[in-house]
N, C-alpha and C positions, 0 to 999 in steps of 0.2 A: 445449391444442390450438387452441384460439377465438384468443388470443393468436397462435398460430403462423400460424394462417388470415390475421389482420389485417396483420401482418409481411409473409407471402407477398405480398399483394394489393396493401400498400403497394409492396412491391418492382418486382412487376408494373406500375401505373401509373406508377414510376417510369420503366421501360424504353419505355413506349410513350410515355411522354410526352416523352422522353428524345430519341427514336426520329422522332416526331412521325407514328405509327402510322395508316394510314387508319381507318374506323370499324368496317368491317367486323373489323378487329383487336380494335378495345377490344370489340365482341362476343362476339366469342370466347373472351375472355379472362374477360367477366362470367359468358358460360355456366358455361364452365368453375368460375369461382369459387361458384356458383352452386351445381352441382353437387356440389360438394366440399364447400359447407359445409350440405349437407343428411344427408351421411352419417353413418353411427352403423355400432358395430363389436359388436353383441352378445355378452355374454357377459365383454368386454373392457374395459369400462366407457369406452372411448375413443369419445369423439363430439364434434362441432364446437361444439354446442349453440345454432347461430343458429335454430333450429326454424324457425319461421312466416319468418324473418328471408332464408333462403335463398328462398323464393318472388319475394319483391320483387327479391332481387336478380335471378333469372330472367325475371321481368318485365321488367325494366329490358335486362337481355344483347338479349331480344326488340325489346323499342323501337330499341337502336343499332343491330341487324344489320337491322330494316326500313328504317331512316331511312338504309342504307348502298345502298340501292336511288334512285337518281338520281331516279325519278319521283315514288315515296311521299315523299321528304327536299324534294321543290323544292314539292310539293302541301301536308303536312303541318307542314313547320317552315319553308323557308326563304320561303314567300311572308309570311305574316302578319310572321315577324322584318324582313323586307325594306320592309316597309309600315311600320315603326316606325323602322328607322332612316334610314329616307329622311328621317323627323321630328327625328333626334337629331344625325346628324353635321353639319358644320359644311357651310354652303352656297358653294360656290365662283366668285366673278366673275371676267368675261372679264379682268377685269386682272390679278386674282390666280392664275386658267390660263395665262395670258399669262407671269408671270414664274416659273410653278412651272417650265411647260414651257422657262424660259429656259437656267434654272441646270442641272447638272449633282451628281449624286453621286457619292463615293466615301469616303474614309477615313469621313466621317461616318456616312455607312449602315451601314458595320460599326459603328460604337459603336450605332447605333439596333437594330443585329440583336440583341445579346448576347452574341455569339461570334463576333468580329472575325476576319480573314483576315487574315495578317499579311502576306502576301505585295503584299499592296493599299495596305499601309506601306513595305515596306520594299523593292519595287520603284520604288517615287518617285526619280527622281535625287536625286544631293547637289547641290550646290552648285557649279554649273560655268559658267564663262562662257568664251567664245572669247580668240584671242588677241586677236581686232579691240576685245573688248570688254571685255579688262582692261588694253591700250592707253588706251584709252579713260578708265576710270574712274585710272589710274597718272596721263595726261598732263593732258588737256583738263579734266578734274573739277578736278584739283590745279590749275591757274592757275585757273579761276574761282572755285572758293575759297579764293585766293591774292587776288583782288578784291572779294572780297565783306567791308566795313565795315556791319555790324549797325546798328551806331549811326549812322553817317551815311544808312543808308535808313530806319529807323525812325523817325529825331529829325527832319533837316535836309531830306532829300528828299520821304521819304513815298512813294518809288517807287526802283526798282532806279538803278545811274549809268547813262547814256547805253554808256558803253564794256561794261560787263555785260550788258546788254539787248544792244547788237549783236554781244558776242562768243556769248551763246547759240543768238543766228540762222544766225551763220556758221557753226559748230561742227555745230549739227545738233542742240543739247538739245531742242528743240521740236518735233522728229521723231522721236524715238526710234524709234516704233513702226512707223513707215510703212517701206515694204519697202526696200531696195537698189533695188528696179529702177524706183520712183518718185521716187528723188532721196532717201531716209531713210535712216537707222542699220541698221533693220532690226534692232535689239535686241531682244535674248529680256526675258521679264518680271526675271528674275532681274535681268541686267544694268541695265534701271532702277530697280528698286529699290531697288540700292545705289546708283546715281549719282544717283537724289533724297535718298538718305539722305545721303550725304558734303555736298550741298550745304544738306542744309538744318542740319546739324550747324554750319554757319555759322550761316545764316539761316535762320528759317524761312518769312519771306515769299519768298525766293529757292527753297526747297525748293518751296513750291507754287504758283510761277510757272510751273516746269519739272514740277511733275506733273499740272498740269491738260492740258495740252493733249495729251500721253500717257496719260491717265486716261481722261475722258467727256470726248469733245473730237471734233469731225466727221472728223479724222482717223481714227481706228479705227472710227467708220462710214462714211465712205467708202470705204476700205479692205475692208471684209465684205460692205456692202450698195450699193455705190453705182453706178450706170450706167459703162460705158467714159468716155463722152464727161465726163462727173462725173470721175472719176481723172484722166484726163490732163488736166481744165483744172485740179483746184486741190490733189493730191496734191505735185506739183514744187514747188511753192508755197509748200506750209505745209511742208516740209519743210527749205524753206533758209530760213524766215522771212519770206518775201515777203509773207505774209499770217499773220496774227495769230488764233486762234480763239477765241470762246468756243460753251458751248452752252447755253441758255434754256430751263431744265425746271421751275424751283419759284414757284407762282403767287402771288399777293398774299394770293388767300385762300383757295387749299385747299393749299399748299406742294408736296413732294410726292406729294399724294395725287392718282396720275390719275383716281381714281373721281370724284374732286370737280373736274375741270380747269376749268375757266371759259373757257379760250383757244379759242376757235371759228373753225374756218375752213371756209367754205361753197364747195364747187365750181360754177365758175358762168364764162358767159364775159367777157374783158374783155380794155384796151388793151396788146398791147405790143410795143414795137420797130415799133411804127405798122402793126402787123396784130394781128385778133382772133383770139383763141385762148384756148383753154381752161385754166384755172386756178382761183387759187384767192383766196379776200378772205377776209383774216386780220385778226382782232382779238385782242390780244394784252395782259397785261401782267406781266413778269417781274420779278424782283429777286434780289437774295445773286447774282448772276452772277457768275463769278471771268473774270477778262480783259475782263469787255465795255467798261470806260472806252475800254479802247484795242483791240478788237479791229477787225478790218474783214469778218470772216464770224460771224455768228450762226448757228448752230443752233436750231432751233424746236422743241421739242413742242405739239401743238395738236391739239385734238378737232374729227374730221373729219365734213365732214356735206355729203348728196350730195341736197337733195331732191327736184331736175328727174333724180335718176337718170341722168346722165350720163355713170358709171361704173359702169353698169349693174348695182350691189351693195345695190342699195337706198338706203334713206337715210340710215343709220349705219356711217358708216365704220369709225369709229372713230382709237385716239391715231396721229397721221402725223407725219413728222418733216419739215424740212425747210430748208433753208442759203441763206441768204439776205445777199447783201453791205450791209455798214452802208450805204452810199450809196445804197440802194434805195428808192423816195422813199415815205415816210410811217415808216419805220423809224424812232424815236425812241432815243439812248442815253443816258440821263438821267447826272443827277452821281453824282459814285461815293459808293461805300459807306466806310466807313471800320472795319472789324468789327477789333475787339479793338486799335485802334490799332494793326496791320497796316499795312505798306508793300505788299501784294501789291494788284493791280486789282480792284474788284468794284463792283460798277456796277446797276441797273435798265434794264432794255430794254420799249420796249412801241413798240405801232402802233395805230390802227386805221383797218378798212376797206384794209389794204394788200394792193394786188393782185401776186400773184406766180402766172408760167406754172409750167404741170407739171412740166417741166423742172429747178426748186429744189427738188421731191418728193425727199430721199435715195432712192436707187435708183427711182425713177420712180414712173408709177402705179401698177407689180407689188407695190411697198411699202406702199401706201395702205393704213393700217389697222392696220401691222404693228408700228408705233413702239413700243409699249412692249414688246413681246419682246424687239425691236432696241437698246432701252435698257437693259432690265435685260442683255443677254448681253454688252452693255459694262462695267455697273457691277459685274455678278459678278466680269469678272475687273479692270477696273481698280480696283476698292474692295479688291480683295485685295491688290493690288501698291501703292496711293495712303498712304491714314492708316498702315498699317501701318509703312511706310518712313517717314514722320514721327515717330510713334511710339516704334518702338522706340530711331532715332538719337536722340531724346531723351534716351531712358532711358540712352542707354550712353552719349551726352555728361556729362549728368550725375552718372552716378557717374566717367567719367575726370576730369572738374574738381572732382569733390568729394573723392573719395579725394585727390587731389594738396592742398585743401587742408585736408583734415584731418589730411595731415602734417603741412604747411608750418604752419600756425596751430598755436601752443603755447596753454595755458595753466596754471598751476601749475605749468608749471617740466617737464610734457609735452606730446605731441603730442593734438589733443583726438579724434584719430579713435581712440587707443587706452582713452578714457573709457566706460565700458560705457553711461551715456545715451547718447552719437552712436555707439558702436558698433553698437547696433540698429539703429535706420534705415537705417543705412550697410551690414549685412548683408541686408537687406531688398532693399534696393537692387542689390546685389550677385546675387543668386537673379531681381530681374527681368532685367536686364542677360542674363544665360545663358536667360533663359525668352524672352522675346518677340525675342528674336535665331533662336532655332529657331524658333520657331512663325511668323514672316516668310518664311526662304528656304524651307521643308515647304511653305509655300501659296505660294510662288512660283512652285516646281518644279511646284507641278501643277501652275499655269497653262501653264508651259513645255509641261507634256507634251498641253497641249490639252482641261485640264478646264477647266469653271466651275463653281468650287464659290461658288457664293450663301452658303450657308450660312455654310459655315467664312468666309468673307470678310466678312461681317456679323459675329459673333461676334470674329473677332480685330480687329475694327475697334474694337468699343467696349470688349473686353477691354486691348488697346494703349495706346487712347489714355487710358482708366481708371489704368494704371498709367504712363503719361507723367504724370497728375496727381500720383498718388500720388508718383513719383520725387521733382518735380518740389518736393513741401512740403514731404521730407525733406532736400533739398540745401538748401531756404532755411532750415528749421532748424539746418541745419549752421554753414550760412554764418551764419545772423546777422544783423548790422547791415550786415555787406558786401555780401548781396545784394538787400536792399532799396535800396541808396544807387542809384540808377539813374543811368549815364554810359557813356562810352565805354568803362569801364575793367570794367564789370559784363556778365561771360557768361553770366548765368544769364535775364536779364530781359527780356531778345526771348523765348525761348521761352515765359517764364511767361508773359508777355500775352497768346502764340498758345494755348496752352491752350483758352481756352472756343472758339477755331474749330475746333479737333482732333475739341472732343467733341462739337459741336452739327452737322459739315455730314455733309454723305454718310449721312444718316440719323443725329438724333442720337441718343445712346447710352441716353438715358432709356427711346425706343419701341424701339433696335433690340433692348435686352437685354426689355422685359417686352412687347413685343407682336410682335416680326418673329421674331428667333430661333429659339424653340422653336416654334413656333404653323406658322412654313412649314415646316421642319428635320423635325418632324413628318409631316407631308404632303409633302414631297419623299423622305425616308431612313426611313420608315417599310417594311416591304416590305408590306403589306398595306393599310391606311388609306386612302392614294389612289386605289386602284384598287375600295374598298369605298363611296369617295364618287364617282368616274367611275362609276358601276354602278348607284348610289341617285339621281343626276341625268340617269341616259341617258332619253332618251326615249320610246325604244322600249322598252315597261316586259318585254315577252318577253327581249329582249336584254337588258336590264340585271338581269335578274332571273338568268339564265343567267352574266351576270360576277360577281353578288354570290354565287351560291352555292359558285363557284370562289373568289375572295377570302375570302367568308366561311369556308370551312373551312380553309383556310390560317391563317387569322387565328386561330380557335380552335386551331391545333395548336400554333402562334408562345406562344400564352398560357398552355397547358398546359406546354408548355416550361419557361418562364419560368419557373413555379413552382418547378418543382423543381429546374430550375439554381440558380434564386438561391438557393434554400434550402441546397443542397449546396454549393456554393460559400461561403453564408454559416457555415455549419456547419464546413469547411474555411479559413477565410482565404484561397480558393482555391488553395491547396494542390494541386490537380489539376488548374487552370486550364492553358489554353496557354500557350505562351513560341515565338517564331520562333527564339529559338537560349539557350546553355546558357552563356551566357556572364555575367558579373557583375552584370548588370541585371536577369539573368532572374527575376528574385522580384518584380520592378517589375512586370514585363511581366505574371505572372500575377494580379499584384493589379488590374491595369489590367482586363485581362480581367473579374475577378469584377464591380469594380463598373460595367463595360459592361453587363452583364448585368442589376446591379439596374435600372441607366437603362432601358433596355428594358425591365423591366417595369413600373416605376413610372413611366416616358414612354406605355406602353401602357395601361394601367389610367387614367392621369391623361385621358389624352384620349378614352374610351372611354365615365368617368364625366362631365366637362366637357361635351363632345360642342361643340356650338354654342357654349357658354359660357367656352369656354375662350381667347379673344382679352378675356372681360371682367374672366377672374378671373389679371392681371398680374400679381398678384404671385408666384403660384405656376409661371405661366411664365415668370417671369423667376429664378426660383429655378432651375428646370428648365435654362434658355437658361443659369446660372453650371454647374451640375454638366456639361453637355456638353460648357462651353468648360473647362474642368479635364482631362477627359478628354482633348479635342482638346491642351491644352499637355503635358500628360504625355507624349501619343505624340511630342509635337515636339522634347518634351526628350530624351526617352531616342534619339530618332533621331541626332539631335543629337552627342549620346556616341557613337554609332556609328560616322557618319560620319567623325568627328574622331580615331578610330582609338582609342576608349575613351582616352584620358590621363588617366595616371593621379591629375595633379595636381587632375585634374576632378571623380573620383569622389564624393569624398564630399560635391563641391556639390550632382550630381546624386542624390548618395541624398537632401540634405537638401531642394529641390524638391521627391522623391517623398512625402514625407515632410510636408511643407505641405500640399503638394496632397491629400493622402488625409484628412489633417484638415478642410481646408475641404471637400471630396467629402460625410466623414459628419456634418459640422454642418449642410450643406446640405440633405443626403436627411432630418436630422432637424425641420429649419426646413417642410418640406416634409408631412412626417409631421403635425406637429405644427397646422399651419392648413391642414390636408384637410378639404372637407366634410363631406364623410362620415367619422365616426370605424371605421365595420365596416372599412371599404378601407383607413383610416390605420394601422388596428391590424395589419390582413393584409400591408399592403406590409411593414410596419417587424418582425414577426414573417417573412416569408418574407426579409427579405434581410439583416436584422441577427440572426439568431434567438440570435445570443450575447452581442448588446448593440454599441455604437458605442465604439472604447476609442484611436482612433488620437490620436495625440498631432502637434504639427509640432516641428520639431528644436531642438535644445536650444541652451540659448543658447553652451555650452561651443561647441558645432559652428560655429552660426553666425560666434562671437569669430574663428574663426581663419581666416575668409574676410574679414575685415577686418582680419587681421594680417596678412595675403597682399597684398592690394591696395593695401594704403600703403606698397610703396614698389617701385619699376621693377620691372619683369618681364615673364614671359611672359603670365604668369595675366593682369594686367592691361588686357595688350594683348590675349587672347584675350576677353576681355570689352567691352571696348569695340573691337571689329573695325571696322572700314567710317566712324569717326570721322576728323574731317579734324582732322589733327597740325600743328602750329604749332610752327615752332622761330627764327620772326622774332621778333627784341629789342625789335621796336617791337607785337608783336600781344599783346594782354592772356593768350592762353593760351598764346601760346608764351612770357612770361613765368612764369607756374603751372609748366607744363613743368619751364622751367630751375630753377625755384626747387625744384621737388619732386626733380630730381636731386642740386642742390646741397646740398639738405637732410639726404638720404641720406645720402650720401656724409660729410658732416661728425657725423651721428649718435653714433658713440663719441665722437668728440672731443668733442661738447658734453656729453655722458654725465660727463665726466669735468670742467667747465666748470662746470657746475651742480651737484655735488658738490661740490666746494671751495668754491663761494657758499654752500651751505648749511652748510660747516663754517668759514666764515669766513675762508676764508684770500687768498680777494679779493671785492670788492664788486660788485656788479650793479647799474651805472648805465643811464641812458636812451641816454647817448653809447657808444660801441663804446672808450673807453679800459681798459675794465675786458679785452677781450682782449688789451692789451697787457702790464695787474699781472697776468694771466694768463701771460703770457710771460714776464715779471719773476719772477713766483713759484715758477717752473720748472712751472706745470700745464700750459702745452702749449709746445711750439717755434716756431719760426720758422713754418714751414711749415703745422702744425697750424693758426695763428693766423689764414695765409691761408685757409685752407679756412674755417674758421670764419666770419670777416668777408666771404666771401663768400657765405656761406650767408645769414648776417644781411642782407647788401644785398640781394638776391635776396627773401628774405624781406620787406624793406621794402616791397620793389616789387608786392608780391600782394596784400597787404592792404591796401596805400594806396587809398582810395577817392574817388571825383570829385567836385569841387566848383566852384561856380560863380558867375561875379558876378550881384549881385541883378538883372539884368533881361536876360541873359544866356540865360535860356529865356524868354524874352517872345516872341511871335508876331513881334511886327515885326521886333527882333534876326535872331530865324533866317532870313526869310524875305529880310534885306540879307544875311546870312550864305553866304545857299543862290545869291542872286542874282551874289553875287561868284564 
């Protein structure tokens, strides 16, 4: 019967924990227990036998049902716990409220909850663009990356041609974002996206020529924040290219950390347009500026300081933004930058002592102060629309030219993509291609619908361009000696240079993953946490003590929860777990769910026991910041499948994704477990969410094999994988050579099947010359006909693997530069 008591009671706690029961509940419930296990049945021999053991528990019932009295609960427990964690949670700066309160949440607050709403997924648009704006990316995309020569802007120029630079002006690439009725495209995020990704599938200095100035660029702050008289003088402007922008955020020596800005500008009066007026004297020095070689309006961040009180806010402004024309005198634009051997602009700007009227304030004086709000609610959403679309076109560039030549390239007498060494990487490659393709247009689409997700758009920035590298060492192992040979004749080698700018700008990927990620993601998508640190820093300690004790028992019901989801869950493989519909994914869907679940507790516990110290101990937030973005591609993926109307030819890519990703999920919570400070918490997490052990495996190589037997040779699959890639079918462009040669190749497959067979039994010889298809002919192994196919495959084939070469002095400085002048 004690046993049955203990059973009972567990069960109980389950429900209310389940439940997320007020207190007066679990009161009740102690009584109860309380009561019951003091009973004895005389005569009967039946009794509970907690003897003495039922008092405590009574005790205890007492405690909860007082503490459920508002005045005894805020006198007795919550002031003293409130006075300690005011000591323990993490302290929050104006810069860092500043961009909490920038961003936006959604999909990712349900993975923080534990019990995701699917409806909050899976109402997200798909993937839609107008007609103006698949015109768009069909017509004006396709000629400018019909002009766009890699090698002549990387090698000979070092800058776009004359005729691509004014055809982007005229077109409107440089405007995307600015509205229709300012003279702009007025494109949704989606629609840029892909028209930076098709372009920079060419180039990548060309991709982020055309994504800066639609990215962080004073166009989309002037546009949100900027005065009337501000829009109509330089809105029309920058949007037919009449003016050039850059914008000037990352300092010499604090980067971008605004806490540490150095860039000062003091309100104060001074000269200008030959009358006095109020303004501002700036000293400034910036660098890594993308456009400013050649722009002619700068964008300013600079720390604002008012000390004659002349804007009557005191004397700290604070971060203010402000647009200012190059020809503005004391404005300095120093020599450019030259990053990763990059063709694209980047430049250093500085001033000092430059006076500039109120009037250059982005949105005037009402703005004053507000600049890094206004920054980060740019960079939310343009960082989600910017690297990502760099990023992923990578990825899916490079598996289209490497599968093509892992047909085309034989060795021993086969194709080398069907060699189980390049078959891995090349499956590898194949699973990012379908993965960061979904997790781009998912956070597009929210941008379309008017989120900023901060979070997710950090996380798939450094997740992105992490697996742009990774694509990017697979295809050179592929290729070989052809893709190190650097010329005109080499696709792969503009990208690989751009590489370390992918992963070092827009916040590089080293801090975004172990110290911005989980650490804000937390404090933003938490539903409790923020509002327990707004409560423990209010000032008014009546009032914050009145928000903490609301938070705080929230928080304690979130945690109670937790347990016993994850437990049950863990216990089931979620089994029980949600699913938004019953259809073929749906066992994804509920494994997603479970380990949502453990994230939230183990994201809740992790920062609970961290508290303050959790921005020091990166490693383990950066473990955290990998297992959220798993999560995050997971949902991207199976949405993904959905959207695309489940095909069927998809499926078992997307089981084998799910199927990775659950392996790297429990290696991760195990990496995590395992370098916890505290071993009591390590052992409780890893016992409440694994309690049957960690056993997922990633897919097998049989599975993977045959997604590389899919993608080498034409198809749908193919093309469904590399979507939004710019296709080349000119004779004279290096990939619409691969192209033709990867058709031709196909296509001649049997025939050679049967070519190489008779060499190996002798019945004709395998020369370096192409005569040997003719003793082919002569031998009766193949016909007339067959021999043509054949020989054109081989010519074709010459033409992909030939690599460039050049006379000794031919790359010499002064060479290119008579080269470039002619």
């Amino acid at each position: 019967m004690t046993l049955a008591l203990i059973a009972l009671s567990l069960v109980i706690f389950a429900v209310l924990a389940m439940r997320e029961s007020p207190l007066w509940q679990w009161g009740v419930a102690a009584l109860a227990i309380g009561l019951l296990s003091g009973l004895s049945f005389p005569g009967t021999g039946i009794s509970y036998g907690l003897g003495g053991g039922s008092w405590v528990i009574l005790i205890f019932a007492a405690v909860l049902l007082l503490l459920s009295v508002a005045l005894i609960r805020k006198v007795a427990l919550m002031t003293p716990v409130y006075g300690a964690v005011k000591s323990i949670l993490p302290k929050v700066s104006r810069t860092e409220q500043e961009a909490l309160d920038a961003g936006t949440v959604g999909w990712d607050a349900e993975l923080f909850s534990g019990r995701p709403d699917w409806t909050k997924l899976t109402s997200i648009r798909p993937l839609t663009l107008t007609s103006d704006e698949q015109a768009f990316l069909d017509n004006q995309t396709e000629v400018a990356c019909s002009m766009i020569d890699d090698w002549d802007i990387r090698n000979n120029r070092a800058d776009l041609s004359p005729e691509l630079w004014q055809y982007f002006k005229d077109e409107g690439f440089l405007g995307m974002l600015i509205a229709k009725e300012h003279g702009g495209l007025g494109f949704s995020a989606q629609a840029q996206s892909m028209i930076v990704s098709k372009i920079a599938s060419r180039s990548v200095a060309a991709g982020i020529t055309v994504m800066v100035p639609n990215s962080l660029g004073p166009g989309e702050l002037l546009e949100k924040y900027g005065t009337q008289s501000q829009k109509e003088k330089y809105l029309g402007r920058l949007a037919r290219g009449l003016e050039v922008p850059c914008f000037a955020l990352t300092g010499v020596h604090s980067g971008s950390d605004a806490g540490g800005m150095r860039d000062i500008g003091i309100v104060t009066k001074g000269q200008w347009q030959g009358k006095e007026v109020l303004g501002v004297k700036l000293s400034f020095d910036k660098r890594y500026i993308t456009l400013a070689p050649i722009a002619t309006l700068v964008g300013l961040a600079f720390l604002l300081k008012d000390p004659d009180n002349h804007l009557g806010r005191g004397e700290d402004i604070g971060i203010t933004l402000a647009l200012v024309p190059r020809d503005h005198p004391g404005v300095e634009i120093g020599r450019r930058h030259f990053p990763a051997r990059q063709a694209f602009m980047n430049g250093p700007v500085k001033g000092r002592d430059v006076f500039v009227p109120m009037e250059f304030l982005i949105g005037g004086t009402d703005y004053a102060g507000q600049g890094w709000r206004m920054l980060m609610e740019c960079l939310s959403t343009g960082r989600a629309i910017s690297l990502p679309a760099i990023g992923s076109i990578s990825i899916k560039q490079t598996l289209r030219t490497t599968s093509a030549y892992a047909r085309v390239r034989r060795q021993f007498g086969i194709p080398v993509g069907i060699m189980e060494g390049v078959a891995e990487p090349l499956g590898e490659m194949v699973k990012r291609a379908y993965t960061f393709e979904a997790g781009r247009r998912l956070t597009a689409s929210m941008v379309d619908e008017g989120q900023r997700p901060a979070v997710i758009a950090g996380l798939l920035k450094y997740t992105t361009t992490e697996a742009m590298r990774d694509s990017m060492d697979d295809a050179f192992d592929i290729h070989g000696g052809r893709a190190i040979q650097d010329g005109p004749g080499n696709y792969l080698f503009g990208a690989y240079m751009a590489l370390p700018v992918a992963i070092t700008v827009e916040g590089a990927n080293i801090l975004t993953r172990t110290l911005m990620t989980f650490a804000q993601g937390v404090l933003r998508a938490h539903p409790y946490l923020l509002k327990e640190v707004q409560a423990a820093q209010n000032k008014d300690r009546k009032a914050g003590l009145e928000q903490f004790d609301v938070a705080f028992g929230g928080h304690t019901k979130f945690m109670l929860r937790n347990i016993v989801a994850s437990f049950l869950h863990g216990m089931s493989n979620g089994a029980f777990a949600t699913t938004p519909n019953q259809g073929p994914m749906a066992h994804w869907y509920r494994r997603l769910h479970r380990y949502s679940q453990d994230f939230a507790l183990v994201a809740d516990w992790t920062t609970v026991f961290l508290g303050g110290a959790l921005k020091r101990k990166q490693k383990i937030s950066g473990r955290m910041a990998d297992i959220l973005s798993d999560l995050y591609l997971m949902s991207a993926t199976l949405r993904r499948f959905e959207d695309e109307g489940q095909i069927a030819e998809d499926r078992e890519l997307v089981e084998a994704i799910m199927e990775d990703r659950v392996a790297s999920l429990e290696k991760t919570f195990g990496e995590v477990f395992a370098n916890f400070p505290n071993p009591a918490f390590a052992w409780a997490m890893r016992f409440l969410c694994f309690p049957l052990g960690r056993h997922a495996k990633p897919a097998s190589d049989r599975v993977n094999y045959r997604f590389v037997r899919s993608v080498l040779r034409p198809g749908a699959f193919r093309d469904r994988l590399t979507t939004g890639t710019y296709v080349s079918f000119d004779p004279d462009d290096i990939t619409g050579v691969l192209e033709d040669a990867f058709i031709k190749v196909t296509e001649a497959e049997e025939i050679e099947a049967r070519f190489v067979k008779a060499a190996r039994k002798g019945v004709i010889e395998r020369r370096l010359d192409r005569d040997a298809i003719d003793d082919a002919v002569a031998a009766g192994v193949l016909n007339d006909n067959e021999a043509g196919i054949m020989r054109a495959a081989d010519e074709a084939t010459d033409r992909v693997v030939k690599v460039d070469d050049f006379a000794s002095d031919e790359l010499a400085a002064e060479h290119k530069h008579t080269v470039a002048a002619e």
